[in-house]
C-alpha positions as CSV (number, residue, x, y, z in Angstrom):
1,X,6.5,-36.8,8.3
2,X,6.0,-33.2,6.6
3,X,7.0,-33.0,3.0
4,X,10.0,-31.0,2.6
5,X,9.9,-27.6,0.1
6,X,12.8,-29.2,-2.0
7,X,10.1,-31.7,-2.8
8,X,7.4,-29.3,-4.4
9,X,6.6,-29.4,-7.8
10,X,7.6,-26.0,-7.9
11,X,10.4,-26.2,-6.6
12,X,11.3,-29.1,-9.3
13,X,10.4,-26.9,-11.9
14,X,12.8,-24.0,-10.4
15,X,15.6,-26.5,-10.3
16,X,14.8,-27.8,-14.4
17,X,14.4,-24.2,-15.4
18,X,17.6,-22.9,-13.3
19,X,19.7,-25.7,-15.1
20,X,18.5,-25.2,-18.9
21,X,19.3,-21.4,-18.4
22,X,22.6,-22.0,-16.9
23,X,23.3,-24.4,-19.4
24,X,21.9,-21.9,-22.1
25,X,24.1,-19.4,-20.6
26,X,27.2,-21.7,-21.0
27,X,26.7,-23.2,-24.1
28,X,27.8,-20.4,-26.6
29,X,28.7,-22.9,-30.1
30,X,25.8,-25.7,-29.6
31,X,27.5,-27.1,-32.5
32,X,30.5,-28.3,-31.0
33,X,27.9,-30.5,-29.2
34,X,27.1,-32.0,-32.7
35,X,27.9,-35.5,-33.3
36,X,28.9,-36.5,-30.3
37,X,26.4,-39.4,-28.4
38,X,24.4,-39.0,-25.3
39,X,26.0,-41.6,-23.5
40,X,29.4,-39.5,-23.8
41,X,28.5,-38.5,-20.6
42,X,27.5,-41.0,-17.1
43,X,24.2,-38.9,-16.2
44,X,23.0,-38.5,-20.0
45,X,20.7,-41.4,-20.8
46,X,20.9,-42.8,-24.0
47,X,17.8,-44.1,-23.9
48,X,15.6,-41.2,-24.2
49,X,13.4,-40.5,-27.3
50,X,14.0,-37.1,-28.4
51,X,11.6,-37.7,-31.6
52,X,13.6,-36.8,-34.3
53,X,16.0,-39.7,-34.7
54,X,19.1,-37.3,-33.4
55,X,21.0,-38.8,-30.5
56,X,23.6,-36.2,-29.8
57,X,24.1,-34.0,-27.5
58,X,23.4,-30.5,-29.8
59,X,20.0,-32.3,-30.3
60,X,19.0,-33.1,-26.6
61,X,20.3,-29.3,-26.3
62,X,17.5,-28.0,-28.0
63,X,15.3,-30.5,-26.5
64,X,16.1,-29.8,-22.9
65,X,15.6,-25.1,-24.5
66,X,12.2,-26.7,-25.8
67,X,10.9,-28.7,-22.7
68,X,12.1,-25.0,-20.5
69,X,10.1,-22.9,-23.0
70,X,6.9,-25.3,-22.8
71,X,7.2,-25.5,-18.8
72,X,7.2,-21.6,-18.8
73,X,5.0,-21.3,-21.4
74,X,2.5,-24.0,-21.5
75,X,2.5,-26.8,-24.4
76,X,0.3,-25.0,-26.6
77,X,2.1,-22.0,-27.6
78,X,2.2,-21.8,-31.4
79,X,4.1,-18.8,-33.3
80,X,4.3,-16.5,-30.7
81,X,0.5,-16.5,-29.5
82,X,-1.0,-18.8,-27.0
83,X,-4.5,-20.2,-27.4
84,X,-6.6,-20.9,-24.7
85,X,-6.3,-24.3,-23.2
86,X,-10.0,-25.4,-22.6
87,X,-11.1,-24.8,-26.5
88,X,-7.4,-26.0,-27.8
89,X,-6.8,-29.4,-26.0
90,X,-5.5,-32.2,-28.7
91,X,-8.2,-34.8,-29.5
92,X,-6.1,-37.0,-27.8
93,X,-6.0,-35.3,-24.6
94,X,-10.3,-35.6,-24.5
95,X,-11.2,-38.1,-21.5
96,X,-12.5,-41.1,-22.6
97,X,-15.8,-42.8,-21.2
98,X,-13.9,-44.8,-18.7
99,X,-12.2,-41.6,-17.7
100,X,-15.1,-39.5,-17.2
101,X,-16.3,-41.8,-14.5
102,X,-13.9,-42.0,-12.7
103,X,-14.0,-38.1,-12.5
104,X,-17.3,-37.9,-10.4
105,X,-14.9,-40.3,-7.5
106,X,-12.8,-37.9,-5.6
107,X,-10.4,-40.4,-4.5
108,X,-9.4,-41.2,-7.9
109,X,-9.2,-38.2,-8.6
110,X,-6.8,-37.6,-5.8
111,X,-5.0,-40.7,-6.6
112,X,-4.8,-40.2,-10.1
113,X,-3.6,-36.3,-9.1
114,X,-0.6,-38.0,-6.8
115,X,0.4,-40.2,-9.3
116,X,0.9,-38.0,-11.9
117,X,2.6,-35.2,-9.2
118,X,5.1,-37.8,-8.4
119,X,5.9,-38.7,-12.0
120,X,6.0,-35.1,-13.0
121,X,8.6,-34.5,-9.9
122,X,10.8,-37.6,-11.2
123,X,10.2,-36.1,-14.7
124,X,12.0,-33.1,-13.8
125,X,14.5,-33.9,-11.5
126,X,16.4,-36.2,-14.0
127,X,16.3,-33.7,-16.7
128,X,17.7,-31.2,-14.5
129,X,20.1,-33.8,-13.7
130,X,20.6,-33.9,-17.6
131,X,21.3,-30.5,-18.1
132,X,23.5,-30.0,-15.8
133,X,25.6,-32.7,-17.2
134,X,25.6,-31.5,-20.5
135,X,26.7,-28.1,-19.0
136,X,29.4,-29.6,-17.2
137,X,30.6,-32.2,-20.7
138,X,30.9,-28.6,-22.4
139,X,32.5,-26.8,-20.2
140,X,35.4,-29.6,-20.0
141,X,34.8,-29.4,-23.9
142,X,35.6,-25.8,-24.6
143,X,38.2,-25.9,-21.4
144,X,36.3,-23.7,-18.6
């Protein structure tokens, strides 16, 4: 069975990035997304840790801006410039011992390489899923 090019990673990222401008696009008063809880909406999960203790919508907005910005970006833009990724990866990125053996086995490598892929893809596809609902809860909002 051949993979199919709606199942890239690229093509994932496309979709996320598509659906956080489109939402961008849409969402003109963020505000009026203030107060009102994730679960408002059947797609939104509840359940997801944006890290600041907010669990409304206007938050998750500026999540879901933030996650588009570091996929287009890279995670390690800081105040407009961008360092260079192999002299600025966090200490806790650094491979441990165990991990640094399994990097001379190619086929963990590969495995380890799939796993993450497929998470990645999942990743992705439910946040795209995400902003597209919270597109859609303010359009019926705002009445468009």
């Amino acid at each position: 069975m051949s993979p199919k090019k709606n199942d890239s990673l690229l093509s994932s990222m496309n979709s996320f990035i598509g659906a956080v401008n489109n939402m961008d696009q849409t969402v003109m008063v963020p505000s009026l997304l203030r107060d009102i809880p994730l679960d408002q909406h059947a797609a939104m999960n509840p359940h997801v840790d944006e890290g600041d203790g907010d669990g409304d919508m206007c938050a998750y907005y500026h999540l879901l801006k933030s996650l588009r910005v570091h996929m287009e970006w890279g995670f390690w833009v800081t105040e407009g410039t961008r360092r260079t990724r192999l002299n600025s990866a966090p200490p806790s990125l650094a491979p441990s011992s165990e991990e640094k053996e399994d990097d001379d086995d190619d086929v963990s490598l590969q495995n380890r390489f799939q796993y993450h892929l497929s998470g990645l893809q999942g990743v992705l596809s439910k946040l795209t899923v995400q902003a597209n609902a919270l597109t859609s809860f303010y359009k019926q909002r705002v009445g468009v």
